[in-house]
C-alpha positions as protocol buffer text, in pm:
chain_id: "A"
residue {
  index: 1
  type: UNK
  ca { x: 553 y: 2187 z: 779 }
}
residue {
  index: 2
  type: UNK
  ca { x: 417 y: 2235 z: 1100 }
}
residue {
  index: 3
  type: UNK
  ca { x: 253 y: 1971 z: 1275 }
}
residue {
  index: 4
  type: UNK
  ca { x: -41 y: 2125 z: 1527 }
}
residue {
  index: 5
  type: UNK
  ca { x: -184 y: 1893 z: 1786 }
}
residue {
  index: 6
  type: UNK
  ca { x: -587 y: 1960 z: 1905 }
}
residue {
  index: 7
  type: UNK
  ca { x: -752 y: 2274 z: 1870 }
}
residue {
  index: 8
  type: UNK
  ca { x: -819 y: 2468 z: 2124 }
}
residue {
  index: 9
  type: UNK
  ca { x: -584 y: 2764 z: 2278 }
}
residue {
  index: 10
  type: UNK
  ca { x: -427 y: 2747 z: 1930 }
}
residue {
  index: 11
  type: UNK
  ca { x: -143 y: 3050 z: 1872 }
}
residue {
  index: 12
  type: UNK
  ca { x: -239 y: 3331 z: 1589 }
}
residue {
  index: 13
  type: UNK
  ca { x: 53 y: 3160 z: 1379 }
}
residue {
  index: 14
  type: UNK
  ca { x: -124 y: 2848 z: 1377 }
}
residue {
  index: 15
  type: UNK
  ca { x: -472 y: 2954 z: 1241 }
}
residue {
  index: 16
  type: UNK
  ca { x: -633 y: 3151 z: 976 }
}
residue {
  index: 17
  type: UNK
  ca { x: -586 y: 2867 z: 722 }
}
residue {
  index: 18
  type: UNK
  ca { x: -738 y: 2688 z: 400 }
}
residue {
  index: 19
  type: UNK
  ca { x: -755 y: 2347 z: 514 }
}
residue {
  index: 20
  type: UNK
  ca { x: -859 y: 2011 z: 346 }
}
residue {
  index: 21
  type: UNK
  ca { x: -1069 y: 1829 z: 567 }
}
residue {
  index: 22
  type: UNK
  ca { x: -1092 y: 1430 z: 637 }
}
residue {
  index: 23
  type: UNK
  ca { x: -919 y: 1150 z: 772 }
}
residue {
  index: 24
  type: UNK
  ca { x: -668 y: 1095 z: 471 }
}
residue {
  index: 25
  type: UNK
  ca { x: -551 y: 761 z: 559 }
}
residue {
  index: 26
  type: UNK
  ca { x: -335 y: 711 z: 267 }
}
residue {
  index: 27
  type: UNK
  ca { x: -342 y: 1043 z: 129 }
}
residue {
  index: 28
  type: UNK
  ca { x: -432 y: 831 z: -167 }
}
residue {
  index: 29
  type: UNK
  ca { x: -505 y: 1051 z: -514 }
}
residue {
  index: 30
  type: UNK
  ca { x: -837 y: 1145 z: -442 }
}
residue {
  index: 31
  type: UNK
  ca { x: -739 y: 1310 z: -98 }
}
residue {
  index: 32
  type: UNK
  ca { x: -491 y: 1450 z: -360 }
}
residue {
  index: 33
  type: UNK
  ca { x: -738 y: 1635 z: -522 }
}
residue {
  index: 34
  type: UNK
  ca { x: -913 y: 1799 z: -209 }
}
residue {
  index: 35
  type: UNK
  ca { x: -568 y: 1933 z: -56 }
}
residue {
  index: 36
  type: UNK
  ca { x: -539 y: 2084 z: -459 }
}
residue {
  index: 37
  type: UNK
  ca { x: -868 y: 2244 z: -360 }
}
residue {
  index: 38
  type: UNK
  ca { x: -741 y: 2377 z: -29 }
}
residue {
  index: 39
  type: UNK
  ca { x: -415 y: 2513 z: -224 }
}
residue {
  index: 40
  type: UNK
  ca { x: -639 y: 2687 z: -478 }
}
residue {
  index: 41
  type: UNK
  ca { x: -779 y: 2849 z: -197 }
}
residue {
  index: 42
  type: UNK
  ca { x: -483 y: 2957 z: 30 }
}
residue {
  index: 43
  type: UNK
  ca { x: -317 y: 3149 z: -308 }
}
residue {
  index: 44
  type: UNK
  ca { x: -609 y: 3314 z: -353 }
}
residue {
  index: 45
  type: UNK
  ca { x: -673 y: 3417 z: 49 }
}
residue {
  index: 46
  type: UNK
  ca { x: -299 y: 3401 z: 73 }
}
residue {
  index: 47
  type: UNK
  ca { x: -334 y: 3176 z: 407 }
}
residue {
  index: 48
  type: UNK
  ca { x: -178 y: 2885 z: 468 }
}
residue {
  index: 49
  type: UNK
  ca { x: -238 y: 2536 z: 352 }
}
residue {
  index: 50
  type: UNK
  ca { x: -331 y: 2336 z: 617 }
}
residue {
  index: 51
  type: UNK
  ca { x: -456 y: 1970 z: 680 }
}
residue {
  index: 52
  type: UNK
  ca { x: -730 y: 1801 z: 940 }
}
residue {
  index: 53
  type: UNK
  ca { x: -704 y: 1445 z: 1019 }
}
residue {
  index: 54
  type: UNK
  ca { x: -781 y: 1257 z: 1357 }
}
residue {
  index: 55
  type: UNK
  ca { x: -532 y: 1013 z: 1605 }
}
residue {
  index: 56
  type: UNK
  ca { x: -664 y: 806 z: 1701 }
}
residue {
  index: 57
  type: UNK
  ca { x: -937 y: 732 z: 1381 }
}
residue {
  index: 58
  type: UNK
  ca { x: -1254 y: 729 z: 1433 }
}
residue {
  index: 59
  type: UNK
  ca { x: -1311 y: 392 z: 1343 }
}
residue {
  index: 60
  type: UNK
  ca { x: -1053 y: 239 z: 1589 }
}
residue {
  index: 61
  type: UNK
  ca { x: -1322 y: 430 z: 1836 }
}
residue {
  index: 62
  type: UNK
  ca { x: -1644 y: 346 z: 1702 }
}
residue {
  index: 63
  type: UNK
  ca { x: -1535 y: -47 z: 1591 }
}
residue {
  index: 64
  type: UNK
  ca { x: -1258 y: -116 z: 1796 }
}
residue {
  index: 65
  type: UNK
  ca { x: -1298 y: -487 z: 1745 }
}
residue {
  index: 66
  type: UNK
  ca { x: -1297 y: -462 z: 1328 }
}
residue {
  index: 67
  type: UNK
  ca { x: -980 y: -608 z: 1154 }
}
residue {
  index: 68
  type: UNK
  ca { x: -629 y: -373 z: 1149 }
}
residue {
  index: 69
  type: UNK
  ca { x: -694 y: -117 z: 875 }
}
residue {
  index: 70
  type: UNK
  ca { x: -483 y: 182 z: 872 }
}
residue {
  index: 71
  type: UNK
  ca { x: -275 y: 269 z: 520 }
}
residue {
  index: 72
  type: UNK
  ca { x: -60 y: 466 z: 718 }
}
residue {
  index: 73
  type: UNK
  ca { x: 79 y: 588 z: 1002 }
}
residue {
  index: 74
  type: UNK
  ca { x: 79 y: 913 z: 1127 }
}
residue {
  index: 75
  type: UNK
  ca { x: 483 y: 1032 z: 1098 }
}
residue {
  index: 76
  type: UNK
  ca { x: 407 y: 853 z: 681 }
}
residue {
  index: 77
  type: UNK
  ca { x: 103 y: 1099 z: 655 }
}
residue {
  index: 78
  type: UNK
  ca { x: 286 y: 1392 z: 817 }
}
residue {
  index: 79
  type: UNK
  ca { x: 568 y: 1332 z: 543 }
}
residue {
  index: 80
  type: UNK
  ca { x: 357 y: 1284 z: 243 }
}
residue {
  index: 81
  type: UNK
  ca { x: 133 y: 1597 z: 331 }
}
residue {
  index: 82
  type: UNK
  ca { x: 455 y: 1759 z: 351 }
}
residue {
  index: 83
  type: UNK
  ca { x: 589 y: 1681 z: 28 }
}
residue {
  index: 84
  type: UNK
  ca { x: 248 y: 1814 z: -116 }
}
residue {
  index: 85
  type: UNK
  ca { x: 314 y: 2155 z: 19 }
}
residue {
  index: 86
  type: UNK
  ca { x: 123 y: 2175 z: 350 }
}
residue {
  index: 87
  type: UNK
  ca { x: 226 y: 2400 z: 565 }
}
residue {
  index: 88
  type: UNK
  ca { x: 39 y: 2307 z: 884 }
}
residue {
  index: 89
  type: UNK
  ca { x: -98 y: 1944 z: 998 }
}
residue {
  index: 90
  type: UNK
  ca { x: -372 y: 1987 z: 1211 }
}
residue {
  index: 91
  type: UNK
  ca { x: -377 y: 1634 z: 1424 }
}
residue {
  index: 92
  type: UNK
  ca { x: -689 y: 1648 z: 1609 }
}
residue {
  index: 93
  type: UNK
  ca { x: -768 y: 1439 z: 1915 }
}
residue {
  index: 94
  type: UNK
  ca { x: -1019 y: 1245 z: 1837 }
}
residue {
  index: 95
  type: UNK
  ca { x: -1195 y: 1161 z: 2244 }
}
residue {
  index: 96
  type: UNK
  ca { x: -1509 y: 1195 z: 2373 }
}
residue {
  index: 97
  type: UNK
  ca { x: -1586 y: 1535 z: 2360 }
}
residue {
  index: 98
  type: UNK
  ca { x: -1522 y: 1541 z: 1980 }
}
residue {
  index: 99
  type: UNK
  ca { x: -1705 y: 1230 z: 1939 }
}
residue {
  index: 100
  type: UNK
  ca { x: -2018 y: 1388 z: 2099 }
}
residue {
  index: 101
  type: UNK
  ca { x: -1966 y: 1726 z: 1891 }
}
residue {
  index: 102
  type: UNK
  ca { x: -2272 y: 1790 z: 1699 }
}
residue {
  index: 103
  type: UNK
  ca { x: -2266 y: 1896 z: 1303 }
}
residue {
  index: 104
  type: UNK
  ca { x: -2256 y: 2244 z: 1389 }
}
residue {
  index: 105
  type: UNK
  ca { x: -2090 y: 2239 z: 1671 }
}
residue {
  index: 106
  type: UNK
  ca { x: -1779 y: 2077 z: 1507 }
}
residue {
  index: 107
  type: UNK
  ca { x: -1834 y: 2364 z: 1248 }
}
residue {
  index: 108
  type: UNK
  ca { x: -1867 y: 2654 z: 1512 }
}
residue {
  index: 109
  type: UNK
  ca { x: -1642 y: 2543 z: 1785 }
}
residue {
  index: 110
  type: UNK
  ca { x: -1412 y: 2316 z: 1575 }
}
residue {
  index: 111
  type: UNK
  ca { x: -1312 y: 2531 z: 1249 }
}
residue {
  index: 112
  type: UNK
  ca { x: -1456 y: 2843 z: 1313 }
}
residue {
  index: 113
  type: UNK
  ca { x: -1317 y: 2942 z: 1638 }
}
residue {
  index: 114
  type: UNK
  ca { x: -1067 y: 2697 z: 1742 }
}
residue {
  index: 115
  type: UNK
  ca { x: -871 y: 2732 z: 1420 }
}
residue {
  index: 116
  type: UNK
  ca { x: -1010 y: 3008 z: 1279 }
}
residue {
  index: 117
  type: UNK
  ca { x: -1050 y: 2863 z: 926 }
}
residue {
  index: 118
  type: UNK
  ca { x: -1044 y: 3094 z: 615 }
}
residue {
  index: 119
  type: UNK
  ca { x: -1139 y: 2823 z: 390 }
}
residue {
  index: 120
  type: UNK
  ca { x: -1258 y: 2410 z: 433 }
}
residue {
  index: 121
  type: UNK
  ca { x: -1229 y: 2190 z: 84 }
}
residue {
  index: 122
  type: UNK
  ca { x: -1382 y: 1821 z: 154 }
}
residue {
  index: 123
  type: UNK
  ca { x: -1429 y: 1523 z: -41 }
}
residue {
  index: 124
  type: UNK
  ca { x: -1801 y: 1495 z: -213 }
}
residue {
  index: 125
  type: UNK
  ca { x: -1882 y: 1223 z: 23 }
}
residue {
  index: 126
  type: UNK
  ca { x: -1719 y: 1341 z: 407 }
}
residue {
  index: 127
  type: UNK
  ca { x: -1905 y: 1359 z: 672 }
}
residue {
  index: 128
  type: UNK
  ca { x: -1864 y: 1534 z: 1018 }
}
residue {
  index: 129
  type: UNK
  ca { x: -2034 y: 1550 z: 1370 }
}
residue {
  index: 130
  type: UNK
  ca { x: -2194 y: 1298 z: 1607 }
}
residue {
  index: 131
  type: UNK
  ca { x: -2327 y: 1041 z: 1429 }
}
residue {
  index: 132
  type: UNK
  ca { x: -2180 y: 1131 z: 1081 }
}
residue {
  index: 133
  type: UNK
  ca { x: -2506 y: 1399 z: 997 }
}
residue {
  index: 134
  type: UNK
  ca { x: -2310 y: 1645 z: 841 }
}
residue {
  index: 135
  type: UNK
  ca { x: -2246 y: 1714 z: 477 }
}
residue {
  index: 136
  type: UNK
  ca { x: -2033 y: 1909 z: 228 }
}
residue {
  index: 137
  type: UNK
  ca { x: -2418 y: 2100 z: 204 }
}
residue {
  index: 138
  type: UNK
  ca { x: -2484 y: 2199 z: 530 }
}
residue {
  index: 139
  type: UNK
  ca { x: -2107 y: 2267 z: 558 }
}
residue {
  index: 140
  type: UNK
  ca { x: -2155 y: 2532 z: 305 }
}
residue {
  index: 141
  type: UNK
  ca { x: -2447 y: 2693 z: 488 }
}
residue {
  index: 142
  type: UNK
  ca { x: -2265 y: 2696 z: 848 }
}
residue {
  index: 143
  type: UNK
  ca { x: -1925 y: 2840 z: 632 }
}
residue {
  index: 144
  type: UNK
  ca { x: -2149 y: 3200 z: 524 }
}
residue {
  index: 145
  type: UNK
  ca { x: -2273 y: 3222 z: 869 }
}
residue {
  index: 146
  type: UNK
  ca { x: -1934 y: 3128 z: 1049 }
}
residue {
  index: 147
  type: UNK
  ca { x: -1720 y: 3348 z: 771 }
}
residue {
  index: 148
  type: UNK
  ca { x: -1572 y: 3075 z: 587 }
}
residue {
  index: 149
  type: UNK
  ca { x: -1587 y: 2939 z: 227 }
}
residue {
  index: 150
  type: UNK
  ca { x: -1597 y: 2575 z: 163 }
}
residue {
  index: 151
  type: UNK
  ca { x: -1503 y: 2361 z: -171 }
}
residue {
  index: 152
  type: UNK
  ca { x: -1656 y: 1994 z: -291 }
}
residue {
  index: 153
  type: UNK
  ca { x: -1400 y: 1825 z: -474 }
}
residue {
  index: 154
  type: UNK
  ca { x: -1541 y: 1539 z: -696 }
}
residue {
  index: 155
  type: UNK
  ca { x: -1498 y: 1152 z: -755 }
}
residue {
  index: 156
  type: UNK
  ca { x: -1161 y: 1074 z: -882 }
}
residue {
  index: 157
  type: UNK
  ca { x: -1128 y: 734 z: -1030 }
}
residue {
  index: 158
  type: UNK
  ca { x: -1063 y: 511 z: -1362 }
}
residue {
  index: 159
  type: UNK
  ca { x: -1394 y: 408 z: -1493 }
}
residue {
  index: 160
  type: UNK
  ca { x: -1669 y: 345 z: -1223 }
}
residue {
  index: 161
  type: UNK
  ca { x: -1390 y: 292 z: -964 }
}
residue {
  index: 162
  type: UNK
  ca { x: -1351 y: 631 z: -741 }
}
residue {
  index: 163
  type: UNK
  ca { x: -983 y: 612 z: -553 }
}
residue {
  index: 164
  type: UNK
  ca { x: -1090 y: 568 z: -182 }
}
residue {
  index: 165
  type: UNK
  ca { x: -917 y: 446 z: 130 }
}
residue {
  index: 166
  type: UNK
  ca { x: -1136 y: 130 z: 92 }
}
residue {
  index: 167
  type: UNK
  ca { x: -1000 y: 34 z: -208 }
}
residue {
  index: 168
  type: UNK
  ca { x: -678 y: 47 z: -103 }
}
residue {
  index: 169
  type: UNK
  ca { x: -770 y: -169 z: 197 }
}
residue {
  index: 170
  type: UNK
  ca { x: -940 y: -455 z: -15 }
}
residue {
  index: 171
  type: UNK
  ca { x: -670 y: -467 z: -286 }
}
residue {
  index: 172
  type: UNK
  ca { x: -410 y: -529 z: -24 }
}
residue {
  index: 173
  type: UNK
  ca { x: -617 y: -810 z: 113 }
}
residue {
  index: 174
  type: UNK
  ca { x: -640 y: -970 z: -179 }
}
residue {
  index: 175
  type: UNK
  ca { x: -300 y: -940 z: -288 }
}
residue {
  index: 176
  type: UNK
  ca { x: -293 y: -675 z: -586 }
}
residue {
  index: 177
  type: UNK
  ca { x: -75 y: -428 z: -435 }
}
residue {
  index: 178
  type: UNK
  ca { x: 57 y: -259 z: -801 }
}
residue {
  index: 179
  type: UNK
  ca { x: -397 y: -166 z: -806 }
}
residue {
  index: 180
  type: UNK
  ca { x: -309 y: -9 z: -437 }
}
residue {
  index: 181
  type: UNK
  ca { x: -40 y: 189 z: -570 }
}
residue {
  index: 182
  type: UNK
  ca { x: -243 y: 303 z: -842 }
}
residue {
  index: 183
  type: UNK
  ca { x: -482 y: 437 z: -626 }
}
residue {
  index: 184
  type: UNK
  ca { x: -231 y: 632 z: -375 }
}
residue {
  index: 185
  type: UNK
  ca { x: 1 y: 724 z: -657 }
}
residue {
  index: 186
  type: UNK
  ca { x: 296 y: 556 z: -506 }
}
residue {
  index: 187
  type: UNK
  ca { x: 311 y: 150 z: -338 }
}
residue {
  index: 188
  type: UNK
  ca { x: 165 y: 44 z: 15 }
}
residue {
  index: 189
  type: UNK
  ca { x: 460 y: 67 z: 303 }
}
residue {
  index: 190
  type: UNK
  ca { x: 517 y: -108 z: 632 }
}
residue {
  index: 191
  type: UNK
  ca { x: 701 y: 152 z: 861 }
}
residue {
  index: 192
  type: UNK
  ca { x: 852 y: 4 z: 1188 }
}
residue {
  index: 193
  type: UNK
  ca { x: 1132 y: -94 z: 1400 }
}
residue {
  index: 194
  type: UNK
  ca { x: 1369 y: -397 z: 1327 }
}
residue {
  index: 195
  type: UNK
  ca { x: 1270 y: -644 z: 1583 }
}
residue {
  index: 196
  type: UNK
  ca { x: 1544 y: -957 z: 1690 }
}
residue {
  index: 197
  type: UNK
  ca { x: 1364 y: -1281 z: 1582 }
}
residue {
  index: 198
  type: UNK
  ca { x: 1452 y: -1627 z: 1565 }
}
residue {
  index: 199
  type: UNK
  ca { x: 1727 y: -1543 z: 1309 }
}
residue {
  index: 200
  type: UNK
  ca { x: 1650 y: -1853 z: 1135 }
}
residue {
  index: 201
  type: UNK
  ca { x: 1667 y: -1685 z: 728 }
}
residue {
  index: 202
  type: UNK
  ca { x: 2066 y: -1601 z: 891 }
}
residue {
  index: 203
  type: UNK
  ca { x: 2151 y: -1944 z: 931 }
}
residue {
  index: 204
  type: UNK
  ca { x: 1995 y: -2042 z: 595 }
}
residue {
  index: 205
  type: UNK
  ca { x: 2143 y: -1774 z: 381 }
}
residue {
  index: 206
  type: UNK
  ca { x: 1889 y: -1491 z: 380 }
}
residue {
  index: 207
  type: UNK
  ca { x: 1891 y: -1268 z: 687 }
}
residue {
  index: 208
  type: UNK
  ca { x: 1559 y: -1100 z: 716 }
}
residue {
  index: 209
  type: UNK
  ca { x: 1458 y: -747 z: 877 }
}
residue {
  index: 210
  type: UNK
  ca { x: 1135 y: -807 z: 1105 }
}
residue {
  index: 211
  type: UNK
  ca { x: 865 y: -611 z: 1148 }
}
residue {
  index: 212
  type: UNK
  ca { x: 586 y: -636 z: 1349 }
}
residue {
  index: 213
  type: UNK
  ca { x: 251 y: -527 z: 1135 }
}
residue {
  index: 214
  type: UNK
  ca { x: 65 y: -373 z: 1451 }
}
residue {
  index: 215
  type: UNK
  ca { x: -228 y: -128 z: 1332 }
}
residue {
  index: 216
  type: UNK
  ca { x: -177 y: -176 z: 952 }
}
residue {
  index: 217
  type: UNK
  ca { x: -462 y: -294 z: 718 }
}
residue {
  index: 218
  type: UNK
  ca { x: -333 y: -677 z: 716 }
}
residue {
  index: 219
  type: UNK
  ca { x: -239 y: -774 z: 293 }
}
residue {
  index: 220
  type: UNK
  ca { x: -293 y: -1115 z: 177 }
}
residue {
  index: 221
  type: UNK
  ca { x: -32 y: -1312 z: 336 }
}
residue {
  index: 222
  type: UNK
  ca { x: 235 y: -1450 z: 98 }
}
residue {
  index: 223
  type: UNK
  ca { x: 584 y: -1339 z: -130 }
}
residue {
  index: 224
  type: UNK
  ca { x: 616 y: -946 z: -258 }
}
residue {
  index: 225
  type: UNK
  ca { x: 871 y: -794 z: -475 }
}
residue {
  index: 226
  type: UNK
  ca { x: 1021 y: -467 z: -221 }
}
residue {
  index: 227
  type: UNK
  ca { x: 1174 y: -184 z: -168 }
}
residue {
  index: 228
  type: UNK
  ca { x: 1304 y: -101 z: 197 }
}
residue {
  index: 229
  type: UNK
  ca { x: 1441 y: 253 z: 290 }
}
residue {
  index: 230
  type: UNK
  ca { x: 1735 y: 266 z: 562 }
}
residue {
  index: 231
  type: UNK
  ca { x: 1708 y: 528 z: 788 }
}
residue {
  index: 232
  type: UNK
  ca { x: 2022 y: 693 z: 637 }
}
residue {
  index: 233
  type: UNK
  ca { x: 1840 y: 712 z: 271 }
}
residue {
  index: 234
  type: UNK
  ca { x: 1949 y: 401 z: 70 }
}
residue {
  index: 235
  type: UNK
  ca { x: 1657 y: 219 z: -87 }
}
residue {
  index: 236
  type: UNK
  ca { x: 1728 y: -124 z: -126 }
}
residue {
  index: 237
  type: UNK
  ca { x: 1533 y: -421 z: -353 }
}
residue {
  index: 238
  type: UNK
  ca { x: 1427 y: -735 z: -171 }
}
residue {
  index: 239
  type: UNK
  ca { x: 1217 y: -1016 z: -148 }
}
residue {
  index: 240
  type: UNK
  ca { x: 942 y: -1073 z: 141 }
}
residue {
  index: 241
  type: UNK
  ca { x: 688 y: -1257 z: 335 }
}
residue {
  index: 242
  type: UNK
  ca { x: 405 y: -1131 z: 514 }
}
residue {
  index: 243
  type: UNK
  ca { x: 272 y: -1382 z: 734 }
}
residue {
  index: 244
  type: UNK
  ca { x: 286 y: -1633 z: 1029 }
}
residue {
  index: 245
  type: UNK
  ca { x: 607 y: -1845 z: 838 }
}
residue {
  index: 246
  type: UNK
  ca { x: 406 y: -2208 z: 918 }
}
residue {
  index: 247
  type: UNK
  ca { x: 629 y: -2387 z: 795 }
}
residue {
  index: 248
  type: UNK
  ca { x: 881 y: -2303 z: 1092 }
}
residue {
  index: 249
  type: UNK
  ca { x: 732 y: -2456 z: 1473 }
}
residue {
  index: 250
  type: UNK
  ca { x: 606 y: -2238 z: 1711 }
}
residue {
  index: 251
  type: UNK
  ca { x: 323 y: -1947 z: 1661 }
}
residue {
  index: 252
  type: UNK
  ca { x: 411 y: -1604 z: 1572 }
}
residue {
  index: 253
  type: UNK
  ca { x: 218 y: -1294 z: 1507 }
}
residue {
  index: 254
  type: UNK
  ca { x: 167 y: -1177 z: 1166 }
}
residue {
  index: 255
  type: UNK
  ca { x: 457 y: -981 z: 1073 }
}
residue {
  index: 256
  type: UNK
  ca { x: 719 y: -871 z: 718 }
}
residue {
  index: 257
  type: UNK
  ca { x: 1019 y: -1047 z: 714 }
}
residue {
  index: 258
  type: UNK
  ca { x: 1184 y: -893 z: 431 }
}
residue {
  index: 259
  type: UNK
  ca { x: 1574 y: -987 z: 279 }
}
residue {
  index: 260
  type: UNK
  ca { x: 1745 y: -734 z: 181 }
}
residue {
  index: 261
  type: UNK
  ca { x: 1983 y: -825 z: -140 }
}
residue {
  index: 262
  type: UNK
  ca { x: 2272 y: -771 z: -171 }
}
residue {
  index: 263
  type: UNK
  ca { x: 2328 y: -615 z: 169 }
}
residue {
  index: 264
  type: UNK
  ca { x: 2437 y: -755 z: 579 }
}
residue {
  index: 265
  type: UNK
  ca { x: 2443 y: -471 z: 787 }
}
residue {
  index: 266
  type: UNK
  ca { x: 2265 y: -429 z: 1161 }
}
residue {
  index: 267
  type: UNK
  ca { x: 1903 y: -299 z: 1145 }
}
residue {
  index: 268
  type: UNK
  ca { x: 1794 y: -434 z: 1486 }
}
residue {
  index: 269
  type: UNK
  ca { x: 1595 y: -95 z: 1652 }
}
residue {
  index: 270
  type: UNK
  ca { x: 1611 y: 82 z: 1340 }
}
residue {
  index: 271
  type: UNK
  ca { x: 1292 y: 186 z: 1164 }
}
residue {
  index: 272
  type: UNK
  ca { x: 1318 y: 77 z: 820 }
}
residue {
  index: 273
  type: UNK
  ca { x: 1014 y: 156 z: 562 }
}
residue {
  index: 274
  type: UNK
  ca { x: 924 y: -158 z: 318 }
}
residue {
  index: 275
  type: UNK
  ca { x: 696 y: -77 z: -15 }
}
residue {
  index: 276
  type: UNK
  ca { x: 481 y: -339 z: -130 }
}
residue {
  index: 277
  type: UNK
  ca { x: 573 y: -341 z: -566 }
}
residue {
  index: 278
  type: UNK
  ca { x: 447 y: -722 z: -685 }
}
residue {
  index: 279
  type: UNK
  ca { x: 268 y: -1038 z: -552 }
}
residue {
  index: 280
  type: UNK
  ca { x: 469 y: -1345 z: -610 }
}
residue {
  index: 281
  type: UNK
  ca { x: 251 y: -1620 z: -482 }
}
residue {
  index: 282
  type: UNK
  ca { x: 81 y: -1702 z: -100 }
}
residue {
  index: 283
  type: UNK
  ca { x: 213 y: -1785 z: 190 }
}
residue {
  index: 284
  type: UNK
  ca { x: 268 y: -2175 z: 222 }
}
residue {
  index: 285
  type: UNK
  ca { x: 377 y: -2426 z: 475 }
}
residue {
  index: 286
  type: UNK
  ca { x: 686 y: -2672 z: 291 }
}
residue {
  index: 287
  type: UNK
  ca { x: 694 y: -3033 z: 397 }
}
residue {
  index: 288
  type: UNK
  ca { x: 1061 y: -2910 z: 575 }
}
residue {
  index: 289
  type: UNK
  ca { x: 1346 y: -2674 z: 565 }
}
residue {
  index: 290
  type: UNK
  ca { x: 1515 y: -2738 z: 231 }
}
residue {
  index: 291
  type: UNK
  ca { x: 1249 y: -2696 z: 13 }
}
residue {
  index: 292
  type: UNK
  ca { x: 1153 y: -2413 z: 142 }
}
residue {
  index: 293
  type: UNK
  ca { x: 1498 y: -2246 z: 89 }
}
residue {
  index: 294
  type: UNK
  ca { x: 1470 y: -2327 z: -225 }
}
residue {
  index: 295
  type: UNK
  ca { x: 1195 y: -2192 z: -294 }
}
residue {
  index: 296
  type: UNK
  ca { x: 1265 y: -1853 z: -151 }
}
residue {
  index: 297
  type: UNK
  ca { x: 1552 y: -1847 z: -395 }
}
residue {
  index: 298
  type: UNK
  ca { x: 1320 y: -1868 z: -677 }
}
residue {
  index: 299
  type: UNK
  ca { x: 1121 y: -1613 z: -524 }
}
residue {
  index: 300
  type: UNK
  ca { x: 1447 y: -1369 z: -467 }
}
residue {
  index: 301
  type: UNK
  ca { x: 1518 y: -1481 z: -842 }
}
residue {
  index: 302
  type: UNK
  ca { x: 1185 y: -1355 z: -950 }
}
residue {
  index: 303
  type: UNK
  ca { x: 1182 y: -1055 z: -730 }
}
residue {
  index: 304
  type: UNK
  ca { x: 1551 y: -913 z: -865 }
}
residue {
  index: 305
  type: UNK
  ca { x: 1381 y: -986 z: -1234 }
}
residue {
  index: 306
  type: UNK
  ca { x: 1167 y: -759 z: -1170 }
}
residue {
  index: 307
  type: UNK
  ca { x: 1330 y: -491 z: -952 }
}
residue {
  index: 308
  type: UNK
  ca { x: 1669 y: -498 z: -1048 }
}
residue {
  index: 309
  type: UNK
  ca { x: 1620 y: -599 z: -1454 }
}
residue {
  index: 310
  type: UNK
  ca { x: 1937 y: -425 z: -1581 }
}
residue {
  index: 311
  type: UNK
  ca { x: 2129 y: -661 z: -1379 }
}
């Protein structure tokens, strides 16, 4: 997969696709279904498959003081979009000129002649130009004038519930991360580098892997069942907290601290990637150190249960 920053001055290569159009933060399974659309579509035109998001989103622009939110970062949405088949990720700067871009001028300028677009499938619900006024309708009626076809995927969901990115968001908040992974078809993961912090789990018998939780949608802070991946491949079980740690002095930023079982190697500067599989209770401050230890070992007790049950 080819990954295709902005759109403008674009090589013949890199246009003339059948894109899927949105922000797909989380490439959850209803962004699923509108990349099937733009598949359908790039057999049939035999074009490429290709995918539109924005960097930065277009929320960190419009509400840059709202709570952390993303699902995902952009080298995990690059990777899962691969592993659907895309063949080109269109990452499109998201500044002041695009911003500013009206309806059909994001149509005309945007997919018509900056990447030359064979085909556009969208969600029933997107949006597009300054101040969010155009629809999967009026997309249709720019596409026969601009030479393009466009596709509506529907509402995918279990009952009244359509998958979106905001449900992914509120059931990490509130600390039902196996309903996240329902939605995106796979768990929640922290991506990011091993930072050196106090080391106090070495000295008490569980090293932990630190990482900072910088743009990610913050979950409800307490104990989840994991599952880290090392840069080299290995997926290893573990137990973590996602949190401030209050029972420990001093004031830290929110941040994973995850123990790995069953494993003491160096991670510091490596970027591990952490899945979120089961809540185990909230994040609590212990009247000192010891029974706090021993309560993480009935939380690494309850996390191997589950994770590791043959054993």
């Amino acid at each position: 997969m080819r990954i295709v920053h902005g759109w403008k001055g674009l090589e013949e290569a890199d246009k003339h696709a059948s894109v899927a159009y949105g922000n797909f933060d989380g490439v959850h399974r209803g962004h699923q279904k509108v990349i099937a659309e733009a598949a359908k579509a790039a057999q049939a035109l035999k074009a490429p498959l290709g995918v539109i998001s924005f960097d930065p989103h277009p929320r960190q622009i419009f509400q840059p003081d709202a709570p952390s939110f993303r699902i995902m970062k952009t080298d995990q949405q690059a990777r899962t979009l691969a592993a659907l088949g895309v063949d080109i990720f269109y990452v499109l700067p998201f500044d002041s000129e695009m911003a500013n871009l009206t309806d059909h001028e994001f149509a005309s300028q945007v997919l018509a002649q900056g990447l030359g677009v064979k085909h556009v499938a969208v969600g029933f619900d997107v949006s597009f130009g300054k101040g969010r006024t155009g629809s999967p309708e009026l997309l249709r009626a720019y596409g026969k004038d601009l030479h393009f076809t466009v596709s509506v995927a529907d509402a995918l969901g279990e009952g009244e519930e359509k998958f979106s990115s905001t449900g992914v968001r509120q059931a990490l908040r509130e600390g039902r991360p196996q309903d996240a992974t329902a939605i995106l078809g796979r768990p929640f993961a922290i991506e990011g580098v091993v930072e050196r912090g106090r080391q106090l789990g070495r000295t008490l018998g569980f090293p932990t892997a630190n990482v900072a939780l910088t743009d990610y949608v913050t979950p409800r802070f307490g104990v989840y069942a994991t599952r880290t991946r090392l840069p080299d491949g290995r997926e290893i079980a573990g137990v973590a907290n996602i949190g401030v740690n209050p029972t420990v002095p001093g004031e830290i930023a929110p941040r994973l601290e995850v123990w790995l079982f069953d494993f003491d190697e160096d991670l510091y500067d490596q970027v591990i990637e952490t899945d979120l599989i089961a809540f185990l209770r909230p994040e609590e401050k212990f009247s000192g150190l010891e029974p706090m230890v021993e309560q993480i070992r009935r939380d690494a007790a309850q996390a191997r249960a589950l994770l590791l049950p043959e054993l």
